[in-house]
C-alpha positions as CSV (number, residue, x, y, z in Angstrom):
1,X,-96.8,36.2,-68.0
2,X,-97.6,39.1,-65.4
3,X,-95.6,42.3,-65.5
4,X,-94.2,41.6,-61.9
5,X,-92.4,37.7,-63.6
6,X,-90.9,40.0,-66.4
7,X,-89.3,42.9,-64.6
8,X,-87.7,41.4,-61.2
9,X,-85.2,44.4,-61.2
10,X,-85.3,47.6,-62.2
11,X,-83.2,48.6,-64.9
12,X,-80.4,51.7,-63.6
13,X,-78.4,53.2,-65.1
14,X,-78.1,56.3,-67.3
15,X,-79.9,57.5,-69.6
16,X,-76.5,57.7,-72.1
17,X,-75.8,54.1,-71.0
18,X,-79.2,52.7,-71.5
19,X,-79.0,54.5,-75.1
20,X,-75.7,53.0,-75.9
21,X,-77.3,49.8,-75.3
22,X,-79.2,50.3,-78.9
23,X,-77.2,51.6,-81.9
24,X,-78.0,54.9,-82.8
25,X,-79.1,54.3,-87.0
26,X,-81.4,51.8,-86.0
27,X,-84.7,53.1,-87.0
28,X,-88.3,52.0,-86.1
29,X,-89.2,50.8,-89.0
30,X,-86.7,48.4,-90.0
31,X,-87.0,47.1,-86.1
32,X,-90.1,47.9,-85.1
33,X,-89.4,46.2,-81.4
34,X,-86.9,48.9,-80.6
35,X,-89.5,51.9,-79.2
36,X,-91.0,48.8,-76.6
37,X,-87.1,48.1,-75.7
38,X,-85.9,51.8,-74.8
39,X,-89.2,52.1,-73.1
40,X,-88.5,49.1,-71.2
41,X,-84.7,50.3,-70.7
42,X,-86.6,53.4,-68.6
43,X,-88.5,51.3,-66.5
44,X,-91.7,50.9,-68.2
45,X,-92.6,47.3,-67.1
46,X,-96.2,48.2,-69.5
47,X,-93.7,47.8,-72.5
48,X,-92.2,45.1,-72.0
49,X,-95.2,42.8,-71.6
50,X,-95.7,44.1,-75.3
51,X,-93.0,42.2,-76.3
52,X,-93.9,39.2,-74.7
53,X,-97.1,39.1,-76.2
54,X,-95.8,40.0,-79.6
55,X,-93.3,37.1,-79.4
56,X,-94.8,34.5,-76.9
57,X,-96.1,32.2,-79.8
58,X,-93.0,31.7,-82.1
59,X,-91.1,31.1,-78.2
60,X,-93.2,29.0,-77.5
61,X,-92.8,26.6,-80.8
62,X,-89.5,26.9,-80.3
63,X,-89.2,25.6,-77.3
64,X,-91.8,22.4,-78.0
65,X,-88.6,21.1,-79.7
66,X,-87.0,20.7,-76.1
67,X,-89.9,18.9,-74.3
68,X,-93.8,17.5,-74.9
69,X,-94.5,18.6,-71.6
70,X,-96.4,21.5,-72.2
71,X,-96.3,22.6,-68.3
72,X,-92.8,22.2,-69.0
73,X,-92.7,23.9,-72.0
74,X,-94.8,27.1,-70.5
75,X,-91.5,27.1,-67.8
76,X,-89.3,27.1,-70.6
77,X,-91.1,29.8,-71.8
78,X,-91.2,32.1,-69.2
79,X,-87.5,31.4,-68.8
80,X,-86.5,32.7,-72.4
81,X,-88.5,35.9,-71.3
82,X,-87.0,36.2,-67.5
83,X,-83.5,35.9,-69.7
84,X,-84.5,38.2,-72.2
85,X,-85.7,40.8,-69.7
86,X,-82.5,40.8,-67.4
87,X,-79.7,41.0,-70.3
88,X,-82.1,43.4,-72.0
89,X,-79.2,46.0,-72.0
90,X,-77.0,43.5,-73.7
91,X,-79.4,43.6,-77.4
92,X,-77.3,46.1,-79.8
93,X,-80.8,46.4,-82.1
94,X,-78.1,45.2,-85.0
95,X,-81.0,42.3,-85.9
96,X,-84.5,42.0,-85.3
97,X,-85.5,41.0,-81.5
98,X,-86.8,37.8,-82.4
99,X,-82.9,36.6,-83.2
100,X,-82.1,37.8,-80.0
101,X,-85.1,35.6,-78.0
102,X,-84.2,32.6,-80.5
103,X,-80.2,32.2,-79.4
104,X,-81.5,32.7,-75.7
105,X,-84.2,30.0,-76.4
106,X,-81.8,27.8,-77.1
107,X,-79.2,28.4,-74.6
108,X,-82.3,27.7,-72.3
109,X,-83.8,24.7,-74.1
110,X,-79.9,23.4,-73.8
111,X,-79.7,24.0,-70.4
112,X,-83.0,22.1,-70.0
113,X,-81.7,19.4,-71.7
114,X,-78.5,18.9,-69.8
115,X,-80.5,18.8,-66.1
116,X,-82.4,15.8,-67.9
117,X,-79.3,14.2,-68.5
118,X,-77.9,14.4,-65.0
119,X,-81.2,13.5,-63.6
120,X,-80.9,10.1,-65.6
121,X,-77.4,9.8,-65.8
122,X,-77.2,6.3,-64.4
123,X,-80.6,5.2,-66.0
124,X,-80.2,2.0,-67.9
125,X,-81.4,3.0,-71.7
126,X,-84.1,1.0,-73.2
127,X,-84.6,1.3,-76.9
128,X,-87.3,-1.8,-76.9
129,X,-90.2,0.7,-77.7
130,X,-88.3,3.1,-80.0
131,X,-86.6,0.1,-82.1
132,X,-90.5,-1.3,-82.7
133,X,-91.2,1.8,-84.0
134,X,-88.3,2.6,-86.5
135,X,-89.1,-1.2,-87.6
136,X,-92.4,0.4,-88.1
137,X,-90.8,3.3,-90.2
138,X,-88.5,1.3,-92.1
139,X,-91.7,-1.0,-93.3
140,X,-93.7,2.1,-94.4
141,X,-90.6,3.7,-96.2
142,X,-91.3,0.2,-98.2
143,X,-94.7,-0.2,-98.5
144,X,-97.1,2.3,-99.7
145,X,-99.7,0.2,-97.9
146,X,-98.1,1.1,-94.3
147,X,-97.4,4.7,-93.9
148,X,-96.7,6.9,-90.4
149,X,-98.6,10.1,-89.8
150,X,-96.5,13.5,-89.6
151,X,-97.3,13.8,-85.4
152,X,-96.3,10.1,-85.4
153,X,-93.0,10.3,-87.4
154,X,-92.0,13.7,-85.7
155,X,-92.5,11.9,-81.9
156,X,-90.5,8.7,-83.6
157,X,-87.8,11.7,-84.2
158,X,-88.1,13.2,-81.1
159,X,-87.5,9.7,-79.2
160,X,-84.5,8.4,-81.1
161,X,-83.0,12.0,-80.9
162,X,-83.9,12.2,-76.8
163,X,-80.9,8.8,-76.2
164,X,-78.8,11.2,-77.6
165,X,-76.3,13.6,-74.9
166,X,-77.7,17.2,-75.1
167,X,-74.9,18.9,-77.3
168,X,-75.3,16.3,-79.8
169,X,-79.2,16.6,-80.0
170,X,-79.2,20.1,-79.9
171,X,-76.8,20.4,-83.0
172,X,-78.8,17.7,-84.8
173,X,-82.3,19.1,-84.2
174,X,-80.8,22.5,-85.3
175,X,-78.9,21.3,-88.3
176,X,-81.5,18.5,-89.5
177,X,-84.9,18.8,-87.9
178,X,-85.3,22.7,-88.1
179,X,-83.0,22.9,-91.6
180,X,-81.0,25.5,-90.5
181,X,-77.4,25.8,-91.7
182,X,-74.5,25.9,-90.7
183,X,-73.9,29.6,-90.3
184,X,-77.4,30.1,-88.4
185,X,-76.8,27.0,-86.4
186,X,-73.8,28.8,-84.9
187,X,-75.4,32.0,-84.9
188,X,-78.2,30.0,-82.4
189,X,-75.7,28.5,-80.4
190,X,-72.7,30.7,-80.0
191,X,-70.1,27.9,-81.5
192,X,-68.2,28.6,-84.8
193,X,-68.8,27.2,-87.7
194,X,-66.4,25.0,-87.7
195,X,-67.1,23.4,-84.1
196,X,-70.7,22.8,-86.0
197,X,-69.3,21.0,-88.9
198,X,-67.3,19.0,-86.1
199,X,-70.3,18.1,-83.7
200,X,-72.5,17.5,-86.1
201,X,-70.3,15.2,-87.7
202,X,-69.7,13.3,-84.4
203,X,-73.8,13.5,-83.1
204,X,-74.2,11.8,-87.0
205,X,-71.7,8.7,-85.9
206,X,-73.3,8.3,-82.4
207,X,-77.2,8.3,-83.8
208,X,-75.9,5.7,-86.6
209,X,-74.8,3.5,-83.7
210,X,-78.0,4.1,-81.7
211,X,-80.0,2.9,-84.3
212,X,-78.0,0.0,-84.9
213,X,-78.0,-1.2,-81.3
214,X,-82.0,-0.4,-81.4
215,X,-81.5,-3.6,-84.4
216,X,-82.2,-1.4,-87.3
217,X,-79.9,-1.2,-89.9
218,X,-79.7,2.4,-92.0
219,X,-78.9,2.5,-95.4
220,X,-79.9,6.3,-95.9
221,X,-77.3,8.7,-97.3
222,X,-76.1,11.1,-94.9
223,X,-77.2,15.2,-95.8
């Protein structure tokens, strides 16, 4: 990403306003992002290009959970960055930065998500492929003969989560994919804990009925 993408406005303000922005006890050892932030708060566009490159690779994972695309992906990416960049002001330092680039990676992986859904809104579903293959992964869960690979089973995942609306797969791939809990699952997506308890429950019921209408029929005990 050039330094022009990552600083489309300059950053005003005062100098006590800008230091406000970051709490004073902080210290650059236990956050070692903060001296690239304040410079970035003064206008150095030099610094923040440190951070990109410093966090570009763990973004970038991050957001392969939103699409396979990987031009895609690199938009997403340079979105969580653009994001970062103009709220920069709005990190208190209180965690490291990369918590801050993660719950604005997935506001922007959501966001992503719910475009897709209006774009296909009054697509007709077709679970023919994806059905074949969780036949496929029921018969290797029973025979040791017949077994997916890791890519395979993670795309099978990926697929049978992608039918699902874009609140209820985010909060799935959060809560089941990634392992987080619930406290970090909120944390990423701004709800409260309970609201993840609640939608979680709820995506749990609509996948079950997905993957009965795709003819399967799941015995597995629910997490």
């Amino acid at each position: 990403m050039t330094g022009s993408r990552c600083c489309i406005v300059g950053l005003a303000g005062s100098r006590k306003k800008r230091d406000a922005a970051l709490q004073s006890g902080d210290s650059l050892e236990s956050n070692p992002d903060l001296a690239a932030i304040r410079q970035c708060l003064d206008g150095d566009s030099e610094a923040f290009r440190q951070l990109v490159v410093r966090h570009q690779d763990a973004v970038s994972a991050m957001m392969w959970r939103f699409t396979r695309d990987p031009q895609t992906q690199e938009e997403l990416v340079q979105d969580v960055f653009v994001e970062a960049y103009l709220s920069l002001r709005n990190y208190k330092g209180r965690a490291p930065f990369s918590h801050y680039l993660s719950r604005i990676a997935t506001r922007v992986g959501y966001r992503f998500w719910k475009r897709q859904a209006r774009e296909r809104r009054r697509q007709q579903i077709n679970l023919t492929e994806v059905a074949e293959q969780m036949q496929r992964a029921q018969a290797a869960a029973e025979s040791p003969a017949e077994t997916l690979e890791p890519a395979e089973a993670g795309e099978l995942v990926y697929q049978m989560l992608d039918q699902l609306p874009p609140r209820d797969r985010l909060v799935l791939s959060l809560r089941y994919v990634e392992e987080k809990d619930v406290e970090e699952t909120a944390r990423l997506t701004g709800w409260s804990e309970t609201m993840v308890k609640v939608q979680t429950w709820r995506a749990r019921n609509k996948l079950k009925k997905l993957v009965e209408r795709a003819g399967l029929n799941p015995d597995a005990k629910e997490k």
